[in-house]
C-alpha positions as CSV (number, residue, x, y, z in Angstrom):
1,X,-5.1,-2.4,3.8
2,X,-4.0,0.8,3.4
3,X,-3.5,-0.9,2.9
4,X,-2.9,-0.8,5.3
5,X,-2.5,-1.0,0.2
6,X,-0.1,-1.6,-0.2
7,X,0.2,0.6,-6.2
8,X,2.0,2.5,-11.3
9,X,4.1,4.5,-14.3
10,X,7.7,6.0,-14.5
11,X,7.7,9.2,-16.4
12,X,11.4,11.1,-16.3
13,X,10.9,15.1,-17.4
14,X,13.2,15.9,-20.0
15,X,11.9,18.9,-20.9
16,X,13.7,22.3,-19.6
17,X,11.2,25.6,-19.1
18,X,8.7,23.3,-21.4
19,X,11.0,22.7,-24.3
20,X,13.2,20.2,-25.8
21,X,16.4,22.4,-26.1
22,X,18.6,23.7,-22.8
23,X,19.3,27.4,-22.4
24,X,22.0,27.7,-24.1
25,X,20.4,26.4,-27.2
26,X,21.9,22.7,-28.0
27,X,19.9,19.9,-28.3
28,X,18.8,18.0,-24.9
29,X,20.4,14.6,-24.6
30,X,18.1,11.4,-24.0
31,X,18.9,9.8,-20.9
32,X,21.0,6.6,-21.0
33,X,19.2,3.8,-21.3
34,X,18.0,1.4,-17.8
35,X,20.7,-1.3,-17.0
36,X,19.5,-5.0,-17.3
37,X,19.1,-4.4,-13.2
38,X,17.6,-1.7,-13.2
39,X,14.8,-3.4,-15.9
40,X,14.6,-6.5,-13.9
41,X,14.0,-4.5,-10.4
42,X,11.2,-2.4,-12.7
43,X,9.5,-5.4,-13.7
44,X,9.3,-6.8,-10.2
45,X,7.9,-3.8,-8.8
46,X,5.4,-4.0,-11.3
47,X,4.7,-7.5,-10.9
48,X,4.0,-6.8,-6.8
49,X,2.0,-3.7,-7.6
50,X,-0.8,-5.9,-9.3
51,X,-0.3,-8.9,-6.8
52,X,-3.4,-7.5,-5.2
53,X,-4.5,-5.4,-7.8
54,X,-7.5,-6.1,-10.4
55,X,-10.5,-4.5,-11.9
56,X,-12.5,-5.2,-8.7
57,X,-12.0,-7.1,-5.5
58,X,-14.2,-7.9,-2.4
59,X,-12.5,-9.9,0.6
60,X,-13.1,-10.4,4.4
61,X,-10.0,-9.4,6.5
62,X,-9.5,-10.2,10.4
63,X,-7.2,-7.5,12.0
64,X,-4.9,-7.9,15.3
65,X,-3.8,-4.5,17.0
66,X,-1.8,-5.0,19.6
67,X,0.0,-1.7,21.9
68,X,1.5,-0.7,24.9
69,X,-2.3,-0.5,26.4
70,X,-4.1,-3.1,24.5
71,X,-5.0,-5.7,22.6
72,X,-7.7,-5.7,20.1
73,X,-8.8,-7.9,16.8
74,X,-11.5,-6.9,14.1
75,X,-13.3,-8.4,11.1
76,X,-14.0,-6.6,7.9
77,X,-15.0,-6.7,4.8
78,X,-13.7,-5.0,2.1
79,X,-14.7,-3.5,-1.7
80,X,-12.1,-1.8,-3.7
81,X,-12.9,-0.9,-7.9
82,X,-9.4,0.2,-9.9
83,X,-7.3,1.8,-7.6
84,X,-8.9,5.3,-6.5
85,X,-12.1,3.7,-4.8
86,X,-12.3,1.5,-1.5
87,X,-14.8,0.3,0.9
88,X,-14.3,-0.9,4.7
89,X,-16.7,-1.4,6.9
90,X,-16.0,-3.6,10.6
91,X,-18.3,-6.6,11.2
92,X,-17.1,-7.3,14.9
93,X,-16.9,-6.6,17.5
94,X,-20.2,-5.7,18.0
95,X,-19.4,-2.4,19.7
96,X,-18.1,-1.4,16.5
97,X,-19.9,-2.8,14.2
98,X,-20.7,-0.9,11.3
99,X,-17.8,2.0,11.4
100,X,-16.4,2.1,8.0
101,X,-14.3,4.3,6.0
102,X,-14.5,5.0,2.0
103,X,-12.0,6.0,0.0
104,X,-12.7,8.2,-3.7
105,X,-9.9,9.2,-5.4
106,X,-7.8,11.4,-2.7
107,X,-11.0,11.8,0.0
108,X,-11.4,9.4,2.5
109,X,-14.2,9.5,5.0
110,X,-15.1,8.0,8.1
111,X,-18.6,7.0,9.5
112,X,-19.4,6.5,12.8
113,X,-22.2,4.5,13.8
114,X,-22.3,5.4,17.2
115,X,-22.5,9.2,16.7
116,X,-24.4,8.4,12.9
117,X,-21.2,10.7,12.2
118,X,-20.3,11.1,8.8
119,X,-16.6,12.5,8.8
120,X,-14.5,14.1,5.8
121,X,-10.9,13.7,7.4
122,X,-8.7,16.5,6.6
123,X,-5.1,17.6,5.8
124,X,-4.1,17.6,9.5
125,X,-6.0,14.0,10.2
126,X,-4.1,12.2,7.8
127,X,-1.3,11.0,9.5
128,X,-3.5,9.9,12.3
129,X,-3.8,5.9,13.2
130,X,-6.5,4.5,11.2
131,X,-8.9,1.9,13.0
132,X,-6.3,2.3,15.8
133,X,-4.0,0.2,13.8
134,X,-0.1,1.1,12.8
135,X,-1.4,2.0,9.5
136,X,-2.7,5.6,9.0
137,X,-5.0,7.5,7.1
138,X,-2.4,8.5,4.7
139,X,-1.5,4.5,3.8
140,X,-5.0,4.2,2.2
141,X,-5.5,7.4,0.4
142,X,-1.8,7.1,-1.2
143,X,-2.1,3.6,-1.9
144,X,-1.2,4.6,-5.5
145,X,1.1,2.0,-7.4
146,X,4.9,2.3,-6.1
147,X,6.8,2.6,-9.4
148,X,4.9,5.7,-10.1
149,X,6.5,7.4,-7.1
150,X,9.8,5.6,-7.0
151,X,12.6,4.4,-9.2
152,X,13.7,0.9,-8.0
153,X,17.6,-0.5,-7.9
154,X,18.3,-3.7,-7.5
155,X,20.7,-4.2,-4.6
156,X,21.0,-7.9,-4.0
157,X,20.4,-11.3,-5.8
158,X,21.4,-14.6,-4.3
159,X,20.8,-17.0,-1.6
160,X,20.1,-15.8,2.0
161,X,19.2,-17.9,5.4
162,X,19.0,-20.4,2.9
163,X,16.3,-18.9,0.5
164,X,17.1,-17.5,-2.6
165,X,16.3,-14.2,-3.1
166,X,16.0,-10.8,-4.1
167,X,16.2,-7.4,-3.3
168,X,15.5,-3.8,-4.4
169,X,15.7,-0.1,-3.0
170,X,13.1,2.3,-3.9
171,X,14.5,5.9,-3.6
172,X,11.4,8.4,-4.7
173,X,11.4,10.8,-7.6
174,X,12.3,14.3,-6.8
175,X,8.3,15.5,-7.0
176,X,7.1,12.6,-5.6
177,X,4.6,13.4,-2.8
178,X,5.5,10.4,-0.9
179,X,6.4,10.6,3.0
180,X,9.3,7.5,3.0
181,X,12.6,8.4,2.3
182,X,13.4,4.8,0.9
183,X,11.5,1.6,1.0
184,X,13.5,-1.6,0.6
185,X,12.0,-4.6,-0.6
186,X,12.8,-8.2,-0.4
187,X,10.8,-11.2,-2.8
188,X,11.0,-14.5,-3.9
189,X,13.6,-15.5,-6.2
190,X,11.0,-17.8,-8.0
191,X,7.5,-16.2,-8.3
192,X,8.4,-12.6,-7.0
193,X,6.3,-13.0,-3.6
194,X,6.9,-10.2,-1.5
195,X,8.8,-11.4,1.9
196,X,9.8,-8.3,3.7
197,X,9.6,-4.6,3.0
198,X,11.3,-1.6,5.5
199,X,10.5,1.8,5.2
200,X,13.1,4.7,6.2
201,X,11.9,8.3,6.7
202,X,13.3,11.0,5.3
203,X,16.1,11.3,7.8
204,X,17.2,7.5,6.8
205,X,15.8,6.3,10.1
206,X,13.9,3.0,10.1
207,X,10.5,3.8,10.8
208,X,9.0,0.9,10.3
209,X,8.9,-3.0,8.8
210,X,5.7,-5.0,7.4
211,X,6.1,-8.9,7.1
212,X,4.6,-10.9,4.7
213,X,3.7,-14.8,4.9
214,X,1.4,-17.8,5.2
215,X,1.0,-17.8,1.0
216,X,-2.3,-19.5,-0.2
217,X,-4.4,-19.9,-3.3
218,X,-7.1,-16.5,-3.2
219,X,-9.3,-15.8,-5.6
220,X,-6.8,-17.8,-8.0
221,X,-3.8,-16.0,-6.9
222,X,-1.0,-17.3,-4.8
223,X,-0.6,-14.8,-1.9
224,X,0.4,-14.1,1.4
225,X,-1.9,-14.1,3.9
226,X,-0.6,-12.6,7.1
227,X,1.1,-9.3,6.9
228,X,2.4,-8.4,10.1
229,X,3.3,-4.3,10.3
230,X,5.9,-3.4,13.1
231,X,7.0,0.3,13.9
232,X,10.6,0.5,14.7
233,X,9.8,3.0,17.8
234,X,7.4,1.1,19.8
235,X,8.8,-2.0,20.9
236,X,6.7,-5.0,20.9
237,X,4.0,-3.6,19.0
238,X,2.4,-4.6,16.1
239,X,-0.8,-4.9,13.7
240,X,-1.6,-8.1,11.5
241,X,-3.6,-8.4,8.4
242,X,-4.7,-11.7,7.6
243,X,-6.6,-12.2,5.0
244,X,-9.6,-14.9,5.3
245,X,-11.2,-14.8,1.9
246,X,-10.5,-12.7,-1.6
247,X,-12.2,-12.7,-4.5
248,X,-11.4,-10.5,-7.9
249,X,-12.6,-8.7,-11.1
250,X,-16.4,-8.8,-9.5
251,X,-19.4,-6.3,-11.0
252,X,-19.3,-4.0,-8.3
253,X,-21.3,-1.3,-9.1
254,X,-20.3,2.6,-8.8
255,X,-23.1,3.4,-6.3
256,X,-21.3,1.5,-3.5
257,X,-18.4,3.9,-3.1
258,X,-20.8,6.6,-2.4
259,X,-21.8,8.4,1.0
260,X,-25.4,6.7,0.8
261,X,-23.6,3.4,1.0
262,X,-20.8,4.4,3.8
263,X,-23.4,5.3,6.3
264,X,-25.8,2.1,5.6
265,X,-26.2,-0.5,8.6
């Protein structure tokens, strides 16, 4: 999730004050053409921004919190249609059973049972924890494909801890409106399976690492299972995703993304 999603298009501007010639009149030169790295990281990124991707999907999800002050695991199901609409709403523990959160487009809101609370989160809420997990608000509302946002290098090709491999660094485009500073990615040599990712913030700091493992056969799709998410300034604390069923391209029908369906019991 955001997803807790982890989504695509490079566009490079040319264009200088909205033509194609430069102040002083000559002719603007094309940029030089992507190496074959360069491609082959592009194609990758592409390839992991649609691992999880398709017209529809509908899953069941069990999620493991675990923090300085406690420990606690929830079940969910989940609806997503395209990229810009998502559904989750808890199925246990019964305490908070029936709290969900819909995203449409950039809007995400929260309903609470307990309250019969519908909220629209704002600006200021985004960066807050969502579901008390390590992922935020922000994850799921900018799940948005990554190669739109960043352009990706390939740094490293070849065998490591005795697993061939590959990795990539994903530095953002200038008007990006992406918080990481740089995301670094690590796959399968063979099949392109996403093994590790680390996210820097702005500053270049580690902020924080997600794991990925346990691959099985979903909905057709070989994929891991268990993501594990692990902030680099809390010690010993974590969240896990593992996903317990996943289906795709399903006839999901517009009316449940709406408000009517978030607050329904």
């Amino acid at each position: 999730m955001n997803r807790a999603s982890v989504s695509v298009c490079l566009f490079l501007a040319l264009m200088v004050g909205g033509g194609i010639f430069l102040q002083a009149g000559t002719v603007a030169s094309a940029p030089p053409p992507p190496s074959l790295d360069e491609q082959e990281a592009r194609a990758i990124l592409l390839e992991i921004d649609d691992l999880w991707r398709a017209t529809s999907s509908q899953g069941t999800v069990r999620m493991q919190v675990k923090t300085a002050n406690y420990t606690r695991t929830m079940r969910m199901e989940m609806w997503s249609k395209g990229k810009d609409k998502s559904l989750v709403r808890i199925i246990s523990p019964l305490k908070e059973k029936d709290t969900a959160s819909l995203k449409t487009g950039n809007t995400m809101y929260t309903y609470l049972p307990k309250t019969d609370r519908t909220i629209r989160l704002t600006s200021s809420m985004m960066m807050s924890s969502w579901m008390g997990s390590h992922f935020t608000n922000d994850d799921l509302v900018k799940e948005s494909r990554l190669a739109e946002d960043y352009e990706p290098r390939l740094s490293f090709k070849g065998k490591r801890e005795g697993r061939e491999i590959i990795e990539f660094t994903l530095q953002p485009h200038p008007d990006a409106a992406v918080v990481w500073g740089r995301i670094v990615m690590t796959v399968t040599a063979q099949g392109h399976l996403p093994l590790l990712a680390t996210y820097f913030d702005e500053d270049n700091v580690l902020a924080r690492t997600i794991y990925f493992s346990e691959v099985k056969n979903m909905g057709g799709r070989l994929l891991p299972a268990l993501l594990k998410v692990v902030p680099a300034d809390k010690p010993g604390e974590y969240t896990e995703l593992v996903y317990e069923s996943l289906r795709f391209d399903l006839d999901l029908p517009e009316s449940l993304f709406s408000l009517l369906e978030l607050r329904r019991r």
